[in-house]
C-alpha positions as CSV (number, residue, x, y, z in Angstrom):
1,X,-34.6,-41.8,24.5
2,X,-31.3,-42.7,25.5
3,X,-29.4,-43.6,22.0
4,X,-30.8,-39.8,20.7
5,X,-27.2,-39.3,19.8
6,X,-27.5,-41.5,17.0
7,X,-29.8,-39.1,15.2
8,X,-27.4,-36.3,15.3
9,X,-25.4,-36.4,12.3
10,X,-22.1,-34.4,11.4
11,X,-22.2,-32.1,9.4
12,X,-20.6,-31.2,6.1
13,X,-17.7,-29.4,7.8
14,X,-15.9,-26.1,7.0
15,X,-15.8,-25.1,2.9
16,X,-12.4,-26.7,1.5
17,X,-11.5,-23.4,1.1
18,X,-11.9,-22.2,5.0
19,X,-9.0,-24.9,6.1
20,X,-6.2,-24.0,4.5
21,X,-4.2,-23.0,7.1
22,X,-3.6,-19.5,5.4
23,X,-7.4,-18.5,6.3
24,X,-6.6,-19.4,9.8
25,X,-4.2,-16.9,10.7
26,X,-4.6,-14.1,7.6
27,X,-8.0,-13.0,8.7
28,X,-6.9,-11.8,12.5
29,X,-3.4,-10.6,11.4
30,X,-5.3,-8.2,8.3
31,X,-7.6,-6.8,10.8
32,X,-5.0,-5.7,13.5
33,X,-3.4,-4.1,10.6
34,X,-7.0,-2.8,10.3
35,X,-8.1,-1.4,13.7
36,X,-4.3,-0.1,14.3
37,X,-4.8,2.8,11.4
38,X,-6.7,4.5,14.2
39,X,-4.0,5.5,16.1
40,X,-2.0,7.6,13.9
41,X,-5.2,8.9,12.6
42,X,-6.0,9.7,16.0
43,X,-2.7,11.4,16.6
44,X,-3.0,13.6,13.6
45,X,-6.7,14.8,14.5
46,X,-5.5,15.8,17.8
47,X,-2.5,17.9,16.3
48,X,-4.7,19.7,14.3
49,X,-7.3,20.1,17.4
50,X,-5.2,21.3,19.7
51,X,-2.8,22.9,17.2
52,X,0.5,21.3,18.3
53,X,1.2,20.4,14.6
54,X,4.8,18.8,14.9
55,X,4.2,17.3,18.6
56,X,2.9,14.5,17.2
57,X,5.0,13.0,14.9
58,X,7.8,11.4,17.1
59,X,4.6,9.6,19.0
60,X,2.8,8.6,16.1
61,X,6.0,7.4,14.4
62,X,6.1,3.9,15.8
63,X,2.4,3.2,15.0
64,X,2.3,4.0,11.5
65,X,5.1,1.3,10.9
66,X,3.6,-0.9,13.1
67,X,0.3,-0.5,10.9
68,X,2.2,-0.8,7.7
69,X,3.8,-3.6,8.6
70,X,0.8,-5.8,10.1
71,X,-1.5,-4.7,7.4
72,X,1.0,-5.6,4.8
73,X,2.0,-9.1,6.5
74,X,-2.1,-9.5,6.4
75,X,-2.5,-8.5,2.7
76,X,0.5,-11.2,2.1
77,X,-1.2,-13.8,4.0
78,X,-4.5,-13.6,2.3
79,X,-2.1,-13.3,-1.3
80,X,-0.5,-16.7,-0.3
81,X,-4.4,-18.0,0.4
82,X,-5.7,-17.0,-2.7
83,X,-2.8,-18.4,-4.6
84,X,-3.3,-22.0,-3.0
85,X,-7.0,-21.7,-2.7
86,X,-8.8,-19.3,-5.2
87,X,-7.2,-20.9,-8.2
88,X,-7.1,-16.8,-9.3
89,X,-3.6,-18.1,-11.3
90,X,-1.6,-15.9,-9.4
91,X,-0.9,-14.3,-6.2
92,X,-3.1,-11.0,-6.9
93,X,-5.9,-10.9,-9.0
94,X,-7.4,-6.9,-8.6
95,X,-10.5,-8.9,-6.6
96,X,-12.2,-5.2,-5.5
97,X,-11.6,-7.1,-1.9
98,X,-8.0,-6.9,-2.4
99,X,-8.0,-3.8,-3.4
100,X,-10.1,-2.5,-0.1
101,X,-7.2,-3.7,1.7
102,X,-4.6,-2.1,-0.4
103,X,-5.2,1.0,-0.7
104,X,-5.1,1.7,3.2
105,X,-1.3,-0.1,3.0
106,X,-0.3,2.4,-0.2
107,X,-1.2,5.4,2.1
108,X,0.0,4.3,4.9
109,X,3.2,4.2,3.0
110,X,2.5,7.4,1.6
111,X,2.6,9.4,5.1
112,X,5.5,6.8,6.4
113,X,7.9,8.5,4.3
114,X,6.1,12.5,4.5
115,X,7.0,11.6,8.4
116,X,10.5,10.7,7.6
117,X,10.6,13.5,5.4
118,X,9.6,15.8,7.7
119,X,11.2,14.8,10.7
120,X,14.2,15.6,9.0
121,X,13.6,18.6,7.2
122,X,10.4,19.9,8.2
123,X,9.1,19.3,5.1
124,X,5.7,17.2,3.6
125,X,3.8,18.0,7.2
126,X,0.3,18.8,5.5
127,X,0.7,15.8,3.2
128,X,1.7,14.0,6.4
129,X,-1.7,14.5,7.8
130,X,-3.7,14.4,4.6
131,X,-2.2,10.5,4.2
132,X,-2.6,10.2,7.7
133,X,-6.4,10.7,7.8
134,X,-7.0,9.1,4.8
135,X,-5.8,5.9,5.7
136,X,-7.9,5.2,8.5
137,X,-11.0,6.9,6.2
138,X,-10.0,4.5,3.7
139,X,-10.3,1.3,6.0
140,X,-13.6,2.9,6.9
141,X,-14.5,2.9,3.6
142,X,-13.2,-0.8,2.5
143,X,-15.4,-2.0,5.3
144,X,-18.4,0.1,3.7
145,X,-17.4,-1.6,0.0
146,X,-17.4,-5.3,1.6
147,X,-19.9,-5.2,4.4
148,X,-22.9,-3.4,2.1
149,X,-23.2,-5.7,-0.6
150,X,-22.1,-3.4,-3.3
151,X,-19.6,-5.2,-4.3
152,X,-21.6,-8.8,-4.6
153,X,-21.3,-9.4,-8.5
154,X,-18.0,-8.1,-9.2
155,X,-15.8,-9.6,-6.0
156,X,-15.7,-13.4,-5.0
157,X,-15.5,-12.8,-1.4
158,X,-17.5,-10.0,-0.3
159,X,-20.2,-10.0,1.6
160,X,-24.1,-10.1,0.7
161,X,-26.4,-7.4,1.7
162,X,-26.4,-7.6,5.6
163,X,-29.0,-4.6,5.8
164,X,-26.4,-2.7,7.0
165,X,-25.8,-0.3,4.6
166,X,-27.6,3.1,6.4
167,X,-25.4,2.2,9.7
168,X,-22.2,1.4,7.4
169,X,-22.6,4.8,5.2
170,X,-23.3,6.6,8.5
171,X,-20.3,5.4,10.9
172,X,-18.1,6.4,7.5
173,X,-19.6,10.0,7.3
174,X,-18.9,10.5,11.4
175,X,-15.2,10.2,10.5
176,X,-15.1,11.8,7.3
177,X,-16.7,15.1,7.4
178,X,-15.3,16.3,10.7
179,X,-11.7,14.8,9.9
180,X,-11.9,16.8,6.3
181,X,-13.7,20.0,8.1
182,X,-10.7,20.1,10.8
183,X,-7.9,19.7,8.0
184,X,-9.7,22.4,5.9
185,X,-10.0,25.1,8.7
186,X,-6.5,24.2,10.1
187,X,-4.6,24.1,6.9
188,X,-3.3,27.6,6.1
189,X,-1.8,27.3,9.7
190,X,-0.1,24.0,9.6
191,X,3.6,24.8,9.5
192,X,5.7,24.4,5.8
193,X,9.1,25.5,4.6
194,X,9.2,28.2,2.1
195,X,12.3,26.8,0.7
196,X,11.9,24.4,-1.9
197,X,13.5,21.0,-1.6
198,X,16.2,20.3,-4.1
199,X,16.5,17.9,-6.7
200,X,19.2,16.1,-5.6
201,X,18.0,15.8,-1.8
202,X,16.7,12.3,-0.6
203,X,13.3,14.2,0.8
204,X,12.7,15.3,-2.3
205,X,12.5,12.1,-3.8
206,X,10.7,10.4,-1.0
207,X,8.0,13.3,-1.8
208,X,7.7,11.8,-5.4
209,X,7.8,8.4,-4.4
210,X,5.0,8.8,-2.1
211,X,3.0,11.1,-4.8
212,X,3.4,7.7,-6.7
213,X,1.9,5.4,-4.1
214,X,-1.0,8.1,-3.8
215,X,-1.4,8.8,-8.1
216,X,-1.7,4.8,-7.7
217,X,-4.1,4.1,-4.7
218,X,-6.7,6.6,-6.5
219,X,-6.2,4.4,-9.7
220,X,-7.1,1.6,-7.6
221,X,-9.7,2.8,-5.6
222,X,-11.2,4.6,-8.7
223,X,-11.4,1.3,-10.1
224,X,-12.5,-0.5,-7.8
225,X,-15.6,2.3,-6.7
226,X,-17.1,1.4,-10.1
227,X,-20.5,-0.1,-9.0
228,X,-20.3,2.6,-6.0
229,X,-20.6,5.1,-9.2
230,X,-22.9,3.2,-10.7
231,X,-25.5,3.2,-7.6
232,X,-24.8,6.2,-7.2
233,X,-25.3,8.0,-10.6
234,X,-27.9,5.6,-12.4
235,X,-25.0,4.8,-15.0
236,X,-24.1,1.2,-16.4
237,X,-20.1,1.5,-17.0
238,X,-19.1,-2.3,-17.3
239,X,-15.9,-3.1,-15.8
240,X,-13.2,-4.6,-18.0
241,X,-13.6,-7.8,-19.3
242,X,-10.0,-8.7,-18.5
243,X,-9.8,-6.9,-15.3
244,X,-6.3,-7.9,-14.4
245,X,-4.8,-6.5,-17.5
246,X,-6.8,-3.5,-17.0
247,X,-4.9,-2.5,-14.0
248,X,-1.7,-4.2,-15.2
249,X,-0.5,-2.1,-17.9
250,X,-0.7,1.2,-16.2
251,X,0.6,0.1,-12.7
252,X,3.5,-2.0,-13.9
253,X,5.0,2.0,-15.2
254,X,4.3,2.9,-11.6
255,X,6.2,-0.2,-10.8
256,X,9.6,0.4,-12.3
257,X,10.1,4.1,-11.1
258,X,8.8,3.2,-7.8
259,X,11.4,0.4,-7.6
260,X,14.4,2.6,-9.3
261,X,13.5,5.3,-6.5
262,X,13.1,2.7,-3.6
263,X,17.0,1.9,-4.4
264,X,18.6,5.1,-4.9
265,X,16.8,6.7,-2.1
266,X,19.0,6.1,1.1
267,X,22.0,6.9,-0.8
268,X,20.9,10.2,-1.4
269,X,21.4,12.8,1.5
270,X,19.1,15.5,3.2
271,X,19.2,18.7,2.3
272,X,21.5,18.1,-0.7
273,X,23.9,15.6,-2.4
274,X,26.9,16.2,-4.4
275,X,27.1,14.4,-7.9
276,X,30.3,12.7,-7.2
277,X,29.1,11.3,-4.1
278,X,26.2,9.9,-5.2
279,X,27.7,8.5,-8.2
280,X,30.4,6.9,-6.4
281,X,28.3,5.2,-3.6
282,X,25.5,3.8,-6.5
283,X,27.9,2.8,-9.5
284,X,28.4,-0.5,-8.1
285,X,25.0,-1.9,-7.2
286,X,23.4,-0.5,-10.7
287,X,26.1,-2.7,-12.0
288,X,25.4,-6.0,-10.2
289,X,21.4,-4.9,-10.7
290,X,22.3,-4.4,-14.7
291,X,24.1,-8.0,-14.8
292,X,21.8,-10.1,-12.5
293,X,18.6,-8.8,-14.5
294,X,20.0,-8.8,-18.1
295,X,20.6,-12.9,-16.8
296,X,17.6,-13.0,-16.1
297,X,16.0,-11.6,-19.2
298,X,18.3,-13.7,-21.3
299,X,18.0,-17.2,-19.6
300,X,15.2,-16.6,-17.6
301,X,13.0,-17.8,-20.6
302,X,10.2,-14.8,-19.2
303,X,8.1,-14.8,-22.9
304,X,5.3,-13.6,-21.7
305,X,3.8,-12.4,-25.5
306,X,0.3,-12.4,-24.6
307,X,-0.2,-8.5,-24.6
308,X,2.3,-7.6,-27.2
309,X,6.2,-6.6,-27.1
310,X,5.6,-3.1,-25.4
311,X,4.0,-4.9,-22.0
312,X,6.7,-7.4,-22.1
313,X,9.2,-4.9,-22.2
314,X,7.4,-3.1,-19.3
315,X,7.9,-6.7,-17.6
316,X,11.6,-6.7,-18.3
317,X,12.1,-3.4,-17.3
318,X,10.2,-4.1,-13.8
319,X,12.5,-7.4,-13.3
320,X,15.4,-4.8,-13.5
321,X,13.7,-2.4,-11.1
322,X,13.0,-5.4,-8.6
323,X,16.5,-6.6,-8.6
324,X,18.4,-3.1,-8.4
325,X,15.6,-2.4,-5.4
326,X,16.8,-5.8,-3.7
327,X,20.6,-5.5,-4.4
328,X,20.7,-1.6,-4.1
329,X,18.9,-1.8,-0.1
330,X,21.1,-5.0,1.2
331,X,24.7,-3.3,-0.5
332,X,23.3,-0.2,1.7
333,X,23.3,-2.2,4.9
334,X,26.9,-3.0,4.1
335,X,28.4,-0.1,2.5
336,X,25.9,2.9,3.9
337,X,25.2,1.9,7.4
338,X,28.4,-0.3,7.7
339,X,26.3,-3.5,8.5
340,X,25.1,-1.4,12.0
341,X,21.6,-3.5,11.6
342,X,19.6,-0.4,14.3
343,X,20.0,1.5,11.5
344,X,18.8,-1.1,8.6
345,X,15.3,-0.5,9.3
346,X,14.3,1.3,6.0
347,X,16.4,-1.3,3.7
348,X,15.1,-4.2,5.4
349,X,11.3,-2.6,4.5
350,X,12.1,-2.2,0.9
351,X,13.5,-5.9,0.9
């Protein structure tokens, strides 16, 4: 017939929460961040292949803060999604989807600064390739926790049982075993320094800050593997029935010292730094961190009682952390770096 047109009929269109225009653009961007772990994974297999252990840094360098910074521009994206769309109350809610995503961002930080560190000083080389590997393992394994279906009654956007889950657990163990097999047999010969690095030296710090980010990213993940556990060992642990706080109390201690260390870093020196120096080039940001934050504790009307005095206090102390992290990395770009913006890479990061 020639009017058969008229008995097609439009359909419902997208789900209201496919157009917002933040689920246009956060699902490419994420997965870029995604396939582009690969590379400096890639770079650190081969220097353990062929043995050139410190060859590879300077090449792989570029990557891993192009990964970083594309797969945490992602994980933003989908944060500003959820916020408008999800109605989670907030821009993160510990949805075991989010968390398959940041975990892979929190290492990749981790073996940024090992690089740095190394580079430097020669130091944090095996840890440089342990984070290396395990970021592109841990994508592997994200896509495992979302594609399989594991994660169907504790997540609100993972994926149903596809029948993939033999292929899935397979394509993970290819990477896996012979990644961790390689590191094992290579490790006693991959370069270190038998000097320790001293306290007051900015490499030593970056070490701790990226032991943070790791002690964290297990937390997470640990968390998050609970119904892997579960299928795994026949047991029936429940997860927390207020699964935001859950992760909230411990991380927001990881918060604060991360943010005090992601300030005072770049004014500390390699090798060493003199007390005097390091006093004199810090007093005046913790000052201007000290007065902005105590304003905002006093009039900021934050009263957030919910949890008790102690995790408000944690808030407050985090506020100060942010602020001192903000205001200690853009005084650096004036007063470090002389305003020379080639060189405000790292402070523009922290920002």
């Amino acid at each position: 017939r020639s009017d058969y047109l008229s008995f097609i009929r439009d359909g419902n269109g997208l789900n209201p929460l496919l157009q917002n225009y933040w689920m246009t653009i956060h699902p490419p961007v994420l997965f870029l961040g995604f396939a582009s772990t690969i590379v400096p994974f890639a770079f650190a297999i081969a220097g353990l292949w062929k043995k050139n252990y410190g060859g590879w840094i300077t090449a792989a360098r570029p990557w891993a803060l192009f990964t970083s910074g594309i797969l945490g521009l992602g994980i933003m994206m989908g944060a500003a999604w959820a916020y408008e769309s999800l109605t989670f109350g907030g821009y993160w809610a510990w949805d075991p989807v989010e968390n398959a995503s940041l975990v892979p961002w929190l290492i990749g930080i981790c073996g940024i600064h090992t690089l740095i560190a190394y580079k430097h000083t020669g130091h944090s080389l095996k840890a440089t390739f342990l984070f290396f590997i395990l970021q592109f393992l841990l994508i592997n394994y994200s896509t495992f926790l979302t594609r399989s279906g594991i994660l169907g009654d504790t997540s609100v956007h993972a994926f149903t049982d596809l029948g993939m889950n033999t292929q899935l657990l397979t394509f993970l163990l290819i990477f896996v075993v012979p990644a961790f097999v390689l590191f094992g047999i290579r490790y006693k010969q991959i370069p270190t320094v038998a000097k320790e690095e001293t306290i007051s030296s900015r490499e030593f710090w970056l070490f701790v800050g990226s032991l943070l980010f790791f002690i964290s990213s297990l937390f997470i993940i640990g968390k998050t593997s609970l119904p892997v556990f579960n299928k795994l060992f026949g047991s029936k642990f429940a997860p927390a029935q207020d699964i935001e706080y859950s992760y909230n109390k411990v991380l927001i201690l990881f918060v604060f010292v991360i943010g005090i260390l992601t300030a005072i870093g770049q004014y500390l020196k390699y090798k060493q730094t003199s007390k005097a120096a390091f006093l004199k080039s810090i007093w005046l940001p913790t000052f201007i961190a000290a007065v902005a934050s105590l304003s905002i504790t006093v009039f900021g009307a934050i009263n957030y009682n919910k949890y008790g005095i102690g995790y408000l206090t944690a808030i407050h102390l985090s506020i100060f952390a942010a602020v001192y992290a903000a205001v200690a990395n853009g005084m650096y770009i004036v007063t470090g770096i002389k305003g020379k913006m080639i060189k405000a890479g790292a402070s523009i990061g922290h920002l």
